[in-house]
TORKEBA-810937 format. One record per residue (C-alpha): residue number from 1; residue in three letters; x, y, z. Coordinates in steps of 0.02 Angstrom, whole numbers, plus 50000, padded with zeros to 5 digits. Example, Ala and Ser with C-alpha at 12.3 -4.5 7.8 and 13.67 -1.06 7.14 Angstrom:
# TORKEBA-810937
  pos  code     xx     yy     zz
    1   ALA  50615  49775  50390
    2   SER  50684  49947  50357
# end
This chain:
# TORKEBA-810937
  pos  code     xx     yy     zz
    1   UNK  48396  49846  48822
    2   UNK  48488  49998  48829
    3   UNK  48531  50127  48986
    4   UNK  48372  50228  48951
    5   UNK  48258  50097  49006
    6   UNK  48345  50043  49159
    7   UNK  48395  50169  49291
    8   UNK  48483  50069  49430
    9   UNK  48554  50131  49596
   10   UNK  48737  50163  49599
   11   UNK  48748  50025  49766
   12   UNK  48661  49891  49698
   13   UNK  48784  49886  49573
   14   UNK  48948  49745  49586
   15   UNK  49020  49695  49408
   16   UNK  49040  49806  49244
   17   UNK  49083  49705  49065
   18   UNK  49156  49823  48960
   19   UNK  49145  49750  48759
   20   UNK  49277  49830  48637
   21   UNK  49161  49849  48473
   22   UNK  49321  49835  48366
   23   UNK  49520  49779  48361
   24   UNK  49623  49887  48469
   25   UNK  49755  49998  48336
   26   UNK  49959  49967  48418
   27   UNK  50000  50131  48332
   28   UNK  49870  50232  48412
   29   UNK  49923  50378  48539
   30   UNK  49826  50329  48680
   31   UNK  49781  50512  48768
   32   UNK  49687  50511  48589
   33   UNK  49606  50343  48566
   34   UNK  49420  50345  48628
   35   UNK  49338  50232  48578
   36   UNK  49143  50170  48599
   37   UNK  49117  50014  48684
   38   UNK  48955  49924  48745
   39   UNK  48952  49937  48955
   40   UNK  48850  49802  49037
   41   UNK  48813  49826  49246
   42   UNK  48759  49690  49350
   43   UNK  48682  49676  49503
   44   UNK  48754  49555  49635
   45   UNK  48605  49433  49587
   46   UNK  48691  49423  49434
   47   UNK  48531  49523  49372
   48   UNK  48559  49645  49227
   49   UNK  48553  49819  49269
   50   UNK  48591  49916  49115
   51   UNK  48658  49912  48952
   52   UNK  48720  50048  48827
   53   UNK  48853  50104  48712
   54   UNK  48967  50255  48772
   55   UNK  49145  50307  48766
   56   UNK  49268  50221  48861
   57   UNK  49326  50378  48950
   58   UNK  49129  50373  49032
   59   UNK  49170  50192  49094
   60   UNK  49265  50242  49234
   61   UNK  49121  50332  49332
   62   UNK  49025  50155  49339
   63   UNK  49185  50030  49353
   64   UNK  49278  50127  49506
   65   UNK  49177  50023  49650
   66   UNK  49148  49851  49549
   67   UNK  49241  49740  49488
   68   UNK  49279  49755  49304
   69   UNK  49265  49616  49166
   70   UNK  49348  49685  48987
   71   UNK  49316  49583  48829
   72   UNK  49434  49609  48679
   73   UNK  49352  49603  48489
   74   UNK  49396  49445  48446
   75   UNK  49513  49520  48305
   76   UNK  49632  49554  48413
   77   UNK  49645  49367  48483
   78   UNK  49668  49173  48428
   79   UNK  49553  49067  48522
   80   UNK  49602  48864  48524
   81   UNK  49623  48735  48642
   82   UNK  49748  48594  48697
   83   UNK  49714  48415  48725
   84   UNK  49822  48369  48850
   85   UNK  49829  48266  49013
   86   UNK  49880  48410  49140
   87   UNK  49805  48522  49269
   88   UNK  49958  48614  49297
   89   UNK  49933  48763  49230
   90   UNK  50119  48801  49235
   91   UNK  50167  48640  49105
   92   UNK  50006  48701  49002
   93   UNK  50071  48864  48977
   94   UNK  50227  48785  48917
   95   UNK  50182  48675  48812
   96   UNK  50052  48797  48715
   97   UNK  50186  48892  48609
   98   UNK  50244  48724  48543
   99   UNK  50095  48635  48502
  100   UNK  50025  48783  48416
  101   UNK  50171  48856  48360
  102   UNK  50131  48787  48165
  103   UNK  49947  48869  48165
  104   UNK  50027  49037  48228
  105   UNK  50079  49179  48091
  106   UNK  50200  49262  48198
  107   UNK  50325  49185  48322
  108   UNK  50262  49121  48497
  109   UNK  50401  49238  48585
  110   UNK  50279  49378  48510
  111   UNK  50140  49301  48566
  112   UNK  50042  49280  48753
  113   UNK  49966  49153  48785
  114   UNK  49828  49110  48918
  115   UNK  49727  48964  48987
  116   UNK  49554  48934  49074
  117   UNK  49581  48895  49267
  118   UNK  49463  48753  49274
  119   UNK  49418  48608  49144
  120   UNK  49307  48481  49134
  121   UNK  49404  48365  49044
  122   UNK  49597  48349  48949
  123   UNK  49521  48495  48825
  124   UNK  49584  48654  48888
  125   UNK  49521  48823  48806
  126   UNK  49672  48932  48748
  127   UNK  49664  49127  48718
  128   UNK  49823  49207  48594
  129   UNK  49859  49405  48601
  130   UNK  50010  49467  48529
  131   UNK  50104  49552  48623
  132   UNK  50108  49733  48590
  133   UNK  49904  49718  48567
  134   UNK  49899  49667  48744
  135   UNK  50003  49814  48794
  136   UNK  49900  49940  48683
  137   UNK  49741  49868  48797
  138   UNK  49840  49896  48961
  139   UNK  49908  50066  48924
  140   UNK  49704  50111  48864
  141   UNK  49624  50053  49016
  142   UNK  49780  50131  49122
  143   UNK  49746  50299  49040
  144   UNK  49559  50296  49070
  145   UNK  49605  50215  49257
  146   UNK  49520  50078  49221
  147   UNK  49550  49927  49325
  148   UNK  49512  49743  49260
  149   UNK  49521  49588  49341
  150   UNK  49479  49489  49193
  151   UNK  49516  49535  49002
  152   UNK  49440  49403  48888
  153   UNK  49367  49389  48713
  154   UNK  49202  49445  48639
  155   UNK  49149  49262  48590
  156   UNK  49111  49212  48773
  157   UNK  48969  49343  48741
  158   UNK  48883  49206  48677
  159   UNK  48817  49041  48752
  160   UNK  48869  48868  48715
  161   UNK  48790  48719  48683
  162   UNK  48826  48551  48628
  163   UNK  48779  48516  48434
  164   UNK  48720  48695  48432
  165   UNK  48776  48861  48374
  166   UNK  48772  49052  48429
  167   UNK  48752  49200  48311
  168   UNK  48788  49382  48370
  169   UNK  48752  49511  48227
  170   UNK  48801  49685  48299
  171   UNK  48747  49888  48255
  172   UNK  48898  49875  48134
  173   UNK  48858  49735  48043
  174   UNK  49003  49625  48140
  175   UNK  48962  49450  48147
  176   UNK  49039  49316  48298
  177   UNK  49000  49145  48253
  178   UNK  49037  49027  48411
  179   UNK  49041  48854  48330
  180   UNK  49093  48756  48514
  181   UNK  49175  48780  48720
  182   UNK  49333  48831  48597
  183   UNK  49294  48871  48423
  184   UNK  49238  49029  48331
  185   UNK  49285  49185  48251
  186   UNK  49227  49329  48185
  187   UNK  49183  49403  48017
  188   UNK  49075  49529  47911
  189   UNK  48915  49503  47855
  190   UNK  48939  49452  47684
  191   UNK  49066  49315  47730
  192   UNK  48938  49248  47835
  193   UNK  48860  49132  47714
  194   UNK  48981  49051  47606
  195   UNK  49085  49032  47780
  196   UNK  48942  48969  47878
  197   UNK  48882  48826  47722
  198   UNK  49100  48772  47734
  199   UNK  49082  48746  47900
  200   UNK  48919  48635  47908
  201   UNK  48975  48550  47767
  202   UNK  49151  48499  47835
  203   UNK  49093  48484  48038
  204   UNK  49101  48309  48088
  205   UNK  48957  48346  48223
  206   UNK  48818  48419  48112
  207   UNK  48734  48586  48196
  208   UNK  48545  48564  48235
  209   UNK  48501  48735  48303
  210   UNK  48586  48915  48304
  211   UNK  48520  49035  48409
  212   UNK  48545  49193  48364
  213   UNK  48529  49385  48398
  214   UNK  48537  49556  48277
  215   UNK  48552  49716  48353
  216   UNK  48534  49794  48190
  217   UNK  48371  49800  48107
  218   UNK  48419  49834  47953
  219   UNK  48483  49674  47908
  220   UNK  48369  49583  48000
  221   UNK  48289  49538  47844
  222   UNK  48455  49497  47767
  223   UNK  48465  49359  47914
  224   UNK  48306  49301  47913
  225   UNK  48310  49235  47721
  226   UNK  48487  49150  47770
  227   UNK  48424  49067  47908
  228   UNK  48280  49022  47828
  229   UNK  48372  48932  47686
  230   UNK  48466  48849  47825
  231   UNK  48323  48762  47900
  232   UNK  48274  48681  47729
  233   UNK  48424  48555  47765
  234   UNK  48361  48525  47938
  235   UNK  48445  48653  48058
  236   UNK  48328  48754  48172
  237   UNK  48356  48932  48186
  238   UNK  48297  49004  48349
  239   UNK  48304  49185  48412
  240   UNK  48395  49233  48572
  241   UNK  48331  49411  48629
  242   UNK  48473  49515  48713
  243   UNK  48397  49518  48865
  244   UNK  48431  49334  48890
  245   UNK  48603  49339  48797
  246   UNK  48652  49472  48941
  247   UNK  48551  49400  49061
  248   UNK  48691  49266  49164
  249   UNK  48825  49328  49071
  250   UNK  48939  49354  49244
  251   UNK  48941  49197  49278
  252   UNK  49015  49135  49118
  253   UNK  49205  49201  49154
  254   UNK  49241  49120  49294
  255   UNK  49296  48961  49190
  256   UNK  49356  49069  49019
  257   UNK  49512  49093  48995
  258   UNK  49598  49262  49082
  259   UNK  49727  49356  48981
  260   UNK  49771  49435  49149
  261   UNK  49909  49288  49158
  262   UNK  50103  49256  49184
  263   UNK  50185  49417  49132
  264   UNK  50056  49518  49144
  265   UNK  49956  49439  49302
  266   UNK  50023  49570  49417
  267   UNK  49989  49716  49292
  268   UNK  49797  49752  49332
  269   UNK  49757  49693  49485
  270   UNK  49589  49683  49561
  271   UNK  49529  49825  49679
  272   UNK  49484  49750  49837
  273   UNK  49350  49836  49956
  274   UNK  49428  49935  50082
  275   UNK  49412  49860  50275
  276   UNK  49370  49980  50393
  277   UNK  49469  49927  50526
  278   UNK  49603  49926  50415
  279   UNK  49620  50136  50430
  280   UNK  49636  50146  50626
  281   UNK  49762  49986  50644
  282   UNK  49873  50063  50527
  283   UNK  49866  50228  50628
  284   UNK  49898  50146  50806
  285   UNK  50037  50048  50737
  286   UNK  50101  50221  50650
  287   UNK  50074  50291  50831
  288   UNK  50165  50152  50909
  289   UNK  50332  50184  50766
  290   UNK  50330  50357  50825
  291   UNK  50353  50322  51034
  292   UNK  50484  50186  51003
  293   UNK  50572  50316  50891
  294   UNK  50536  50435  51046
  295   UNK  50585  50308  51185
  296   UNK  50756  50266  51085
  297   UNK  50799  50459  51061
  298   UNK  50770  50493  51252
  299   UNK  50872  50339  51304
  300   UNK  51030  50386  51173
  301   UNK  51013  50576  51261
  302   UNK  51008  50491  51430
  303   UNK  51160  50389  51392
  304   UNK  51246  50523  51318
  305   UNK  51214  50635  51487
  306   UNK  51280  50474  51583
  307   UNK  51440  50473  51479
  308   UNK  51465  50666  51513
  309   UNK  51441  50655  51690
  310   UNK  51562  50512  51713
  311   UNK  51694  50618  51599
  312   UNK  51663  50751  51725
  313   UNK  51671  50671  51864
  314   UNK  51857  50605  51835
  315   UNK  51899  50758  51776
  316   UNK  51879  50829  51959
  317   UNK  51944  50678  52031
  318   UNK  52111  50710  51932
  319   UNK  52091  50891  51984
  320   UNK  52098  50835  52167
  321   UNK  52174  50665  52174
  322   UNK  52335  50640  52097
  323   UNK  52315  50473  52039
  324   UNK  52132  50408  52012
  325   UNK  52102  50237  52017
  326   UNK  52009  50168  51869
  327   UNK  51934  50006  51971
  328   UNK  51866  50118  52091
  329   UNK  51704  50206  52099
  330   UNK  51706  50402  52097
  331   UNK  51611  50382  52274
  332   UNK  51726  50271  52356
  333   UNK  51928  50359  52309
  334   UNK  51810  50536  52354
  335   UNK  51793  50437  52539
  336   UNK  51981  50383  52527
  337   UNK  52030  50553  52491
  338   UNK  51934  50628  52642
  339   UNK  51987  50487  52770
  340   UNK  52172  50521  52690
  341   UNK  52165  50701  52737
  342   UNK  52076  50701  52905
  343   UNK  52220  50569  52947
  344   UNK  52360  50671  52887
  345   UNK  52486  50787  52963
  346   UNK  52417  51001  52913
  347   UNK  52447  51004  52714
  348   UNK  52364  51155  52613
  349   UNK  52186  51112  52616
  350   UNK  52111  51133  52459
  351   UNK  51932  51185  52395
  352   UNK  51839  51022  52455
  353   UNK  51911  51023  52633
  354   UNK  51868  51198  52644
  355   UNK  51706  51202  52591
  356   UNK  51660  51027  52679
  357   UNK  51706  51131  52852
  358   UNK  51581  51270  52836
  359   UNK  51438  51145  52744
  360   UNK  51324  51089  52918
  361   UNK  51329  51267  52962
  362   UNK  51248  51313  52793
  363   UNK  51121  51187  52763
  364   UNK  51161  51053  52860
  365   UNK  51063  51091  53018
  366   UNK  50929  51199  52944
  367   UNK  50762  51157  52966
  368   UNK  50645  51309  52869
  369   UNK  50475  51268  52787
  370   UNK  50581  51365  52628
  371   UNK  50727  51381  52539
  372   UNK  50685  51577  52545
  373   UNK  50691  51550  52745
  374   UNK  50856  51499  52770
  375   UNK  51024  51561  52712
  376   UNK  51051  51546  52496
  377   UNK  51209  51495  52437
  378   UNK  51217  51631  52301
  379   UNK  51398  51595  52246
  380   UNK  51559  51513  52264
  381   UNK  51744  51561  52229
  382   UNK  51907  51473  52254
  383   UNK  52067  51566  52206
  384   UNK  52239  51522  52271
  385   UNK  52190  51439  52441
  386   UNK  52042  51555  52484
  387   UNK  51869  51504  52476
  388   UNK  51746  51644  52439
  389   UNK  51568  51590  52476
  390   UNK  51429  51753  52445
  391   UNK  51245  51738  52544
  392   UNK  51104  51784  52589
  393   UNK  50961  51795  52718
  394   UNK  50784  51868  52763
  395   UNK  50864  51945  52908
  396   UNK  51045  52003  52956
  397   UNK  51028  51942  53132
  398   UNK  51031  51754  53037
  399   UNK  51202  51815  52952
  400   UNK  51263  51865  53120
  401   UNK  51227  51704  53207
  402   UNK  51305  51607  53057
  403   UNK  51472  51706  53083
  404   UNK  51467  51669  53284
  405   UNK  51455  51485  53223
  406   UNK  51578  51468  53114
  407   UNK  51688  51580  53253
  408   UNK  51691  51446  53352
  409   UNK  51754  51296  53221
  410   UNK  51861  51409  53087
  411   UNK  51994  51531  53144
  412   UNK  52043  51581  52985
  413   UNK  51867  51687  52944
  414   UNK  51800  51824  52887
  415   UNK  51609  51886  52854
  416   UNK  51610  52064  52758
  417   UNK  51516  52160  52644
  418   UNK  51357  52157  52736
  419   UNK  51212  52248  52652
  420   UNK  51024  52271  52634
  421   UNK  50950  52279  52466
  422   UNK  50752  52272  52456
  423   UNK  50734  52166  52627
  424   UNK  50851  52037  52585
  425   UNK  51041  52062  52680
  426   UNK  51177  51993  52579
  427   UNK  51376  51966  52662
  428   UNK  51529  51853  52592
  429   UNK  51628  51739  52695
  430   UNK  51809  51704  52673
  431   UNK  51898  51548  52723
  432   UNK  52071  51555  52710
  433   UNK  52195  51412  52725
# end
C-alpha cells in the first residue's frame, strides 16, 4: 500500500508512525543526516490512511497536528524482559541495570533503559538504547521539529502470537524475526536460515506457524523455498499482506515499552490540542495584570501627593505659628491661631489676618450665575506688612462698590490703578497694617 493509492484528507488524520529503515550513525552532523523512513497515517478509527517511504525532513508536514509514534531499527536497541514481582515502575527501572547488567556489552551507566506501562503478568518487556544513540534520535527529530510521544522499536511492527512467529522481509533485504511479547532481533537475509533452524532447534516451545511478509519481490522466491523446507518438519508458513500488518498497528503501543522515560520523559513531550477558550482567558487575566499595575501606580502617586501636601501644609503653619503642635491637626492650631489673634491686644497682623478681612467682600457674598460675573482674584502679594490683591470686573461700577465696602470695615485702604482693557476694568487694592 503505498501513498499513491490512498489520498486521505489532511483532518481525518490523528496518529503518524514514523519507521527508521536503518541504525541511527552518533557521529553524524545532524543539519546533514536525512534519512528515508517509511511514514504510516492513521485515521482516528485506527483505519490506515497511507503508507510510503520519504525523507524525514517531509515528515513534519503530516506529524505537526497528530500525534507522533517513532520506531527505532532495532539495531540501535536491546529488547528483553524481567521476571519480577513489581508494578512499580520506579523499583523496575532499578533493578533492570543489575539483572541485565551480565548480558550487556557496555556498562548500564551508558545505557537507558525503559519498561512497558502495563503487564499482564510478573514478565515485563524491557527496551535498551545507549545513550548517545538516544540523543542522536532526539537531536534528529529536534532538527526536523519533529515531536514524539512515543519512540519504540521496529519489532512491535509485527504481531504476536503464542507458539507462533512473525517475519518482516523489507525493500533492503532487512529481516526482523519476532520470536515472542519480548524476543527478537534483526538480521540480513542470508543469516536468516542457519539462525532461524538454531532457534527451532533449541526453543523449548516449538513454532507451528510464521506469518510472514516481503516487501521485496525479488527475493520472494528466495523465501518461498525456505519456508517451504520449513513446513516439511511441520511448521505452517502463512502470508500476512501489509495491509493487515499495518492495519491495527496504533493500537499496539499503548502497552510497548516507551523510550520516552526517566531522563528523557520530559524531553519530547506530546503536543496537546490547543483549547479555544484557552486564548481569551489568558488575555482577560493579562488585562486584569495591567489595571492592578494601573490601580497601584495611581494609589503610590496619590499617596505621594498626600505626603506633599501635608509637608506643605506645616511648612506654612511654621511660617505663621511659631510653634506647631505635632498632635494637632493643621485645621484645628489654624482655628487656635485665629481665636488667639481676634482675642489679642493690636500686634502686626500678618498675611492671613489681612487677607481673611477683605475675603466676604470678594467672594463671600457673591451670588453670579459665573465666575466671569463677579470680581476675579487675578493676583496676590504680601511684602513687608502690605497685602497687594490685583482684580478684575465686567464693569468698573462693581470695582467702585467693592471699594465703598471695604471703606466702611478697613481704614487702612487703597484701590488704584483702575483701567479698561478690551471691556474688562482691572484696579489693585492695598491693605496696609
Amino acid at each position: 500500500m503505498t501513498s499513491a493509492a490512498m489520498r486521505p484528507a489532511d483532518n481525518q488524520q490523528t496518529s503518524v508512525i514514523i519507521r527508521f529503515l536503518q541504525a541511527l550513525p552518533v557521529d553524524q552532523q545532524t543539519k546533514d543526516y536525512d534519512p528515508e523512513v517509511q511514514c504510516l497515517r492513521y485515521a482516528s478509527s485506527g483505519e490506515l490512511l497511507a503508507e510510503s517511504k520519504l525523507h524525514l525532513s517531509h515528515c513534519a508536514a503530516y506529524a505537526a497536528s497528530a500525534e507522533l509514534t517513532v520506531l527505532l531499527a532495532m539495531d540501535d536497541v536491546f529488547l528483553s524482559q524481567l521476571e519480577i514481582k513489581s508494578k512499580k515502575m520506579a523499583q523496575l527501572l532499578k533493578a533492570a541495570p543489575f539483572m541485565l547488567e551480565e548480558t550487556l556489552i557496555a556498562g548500564f551507566e551508558d545505557q537507558h533503559f525503559s519498561l512497558a506501562k502495563s503487564t499482564t503478568d510478573d514478565c515485563h518487556q524491557l527496551l535498551v538504547i545507549h545513550k548517545e544513540k538516544m540523543q542522536a534520535c532526539l537531536d534528529l527529530l529536534q532538527h526536523q521539529q519533529l515531536n514524539a510521544s512515543i519512540i519504540s522499536a521496529d519489532i512491535f511492527l509485527l504481531p504476536y502470537v503464542y507458539a507462533e512467529y512473525s517475519l518482516l522481509i523489507d525493500d533492503q533485504q532487512r529481516v526482523l524475526l519476532r520470536l515472542g511479547r519480548s524476543e527478537g532481533f534483526c538480521c540480513s537475509l542470508v543469516e536468516l536460515e542457519p539462525l532461524l533452524m538454531d532457534i527451532i532447534e533449541d526453543q523449548a516451545i516449538e513454532a507451528e506457524t510464521i506469518n510472514y511478509t516481503c516487501l521485496n519481490d525479488a527475493v520472494a522466491n528466495q523465501l518461498e523455498r525456505f519456508l517451504a523446507r520449513l513446513e516439511s518438519s511441520g511448521i505452517v508458513a502463512q502470508q500476512l499482506s501489509p495491509d493487515d500488518l499495518y492495519l491495527n498497528l496504533p493500537a499496539l503501543y499503548k502497552t510497548q515499552p516507551n523510550l520516552l522515560q526517566g531522563e528523557y520523559k520530559a524531553v519530547n513531550k506530546p503536543r496537546t490540542e490547543a483549547k479555544p477558550w484557552r486564548y481569551p482567558l489568558c488575555l482577560a487575566l493579562l488585562w486584569l495584570l495591567l489595571v492592578s499595575f494601573s490601580w497601584q501606580d495611581q494609589l503610590q502617586q496619590l499617596q505621594a501627593a498626600n505626603q506633599q501636601t501635608q509637608l506643605n501644609i506645616h511648612t506654612l503653619l511654621k511660617q505663621y505659628i511659631t510653634e506647631p503642635d505635632t498632635d494637632l491637626s493643621a485645621e484645628q492650631q489654624l482655628t487656635d491661631y485665629l481665636e488667639a489673634k481676634s482675642s489679642s491686644k493690636p500686634v502686626q497682623r500678618g498675611f492671613i489676618d489681612l487677607l481673611l478681612s477683605i475675603t466676604p467682600e470678594l467672594i463671600g457674598e457673591q451670588s453670579f450665575e459665573s465666575e466671569s460675573d463677579g470680581i476675579n482674584i487675578e493676583g496676590i502679594i504680601y511684602k513687608e506688612g502690605q497685602l497687594q490683591v490685583f482684580i478684575s470686573a465686567i464693569d468698573s461700577e462693581m470695582i467702585e462698590d467693592l471699594r465703598l465696602q471695604l471703606a466702611d470695615s478697613i481704614k487702612s485702604l487703597e484701590i488704584d490703578q483702575l483701567s479698561i482693557n478690551e471691556g474688562l476694568s482691572s484696579a489693585r487694592v492695598v491693605i496696609y497694617e
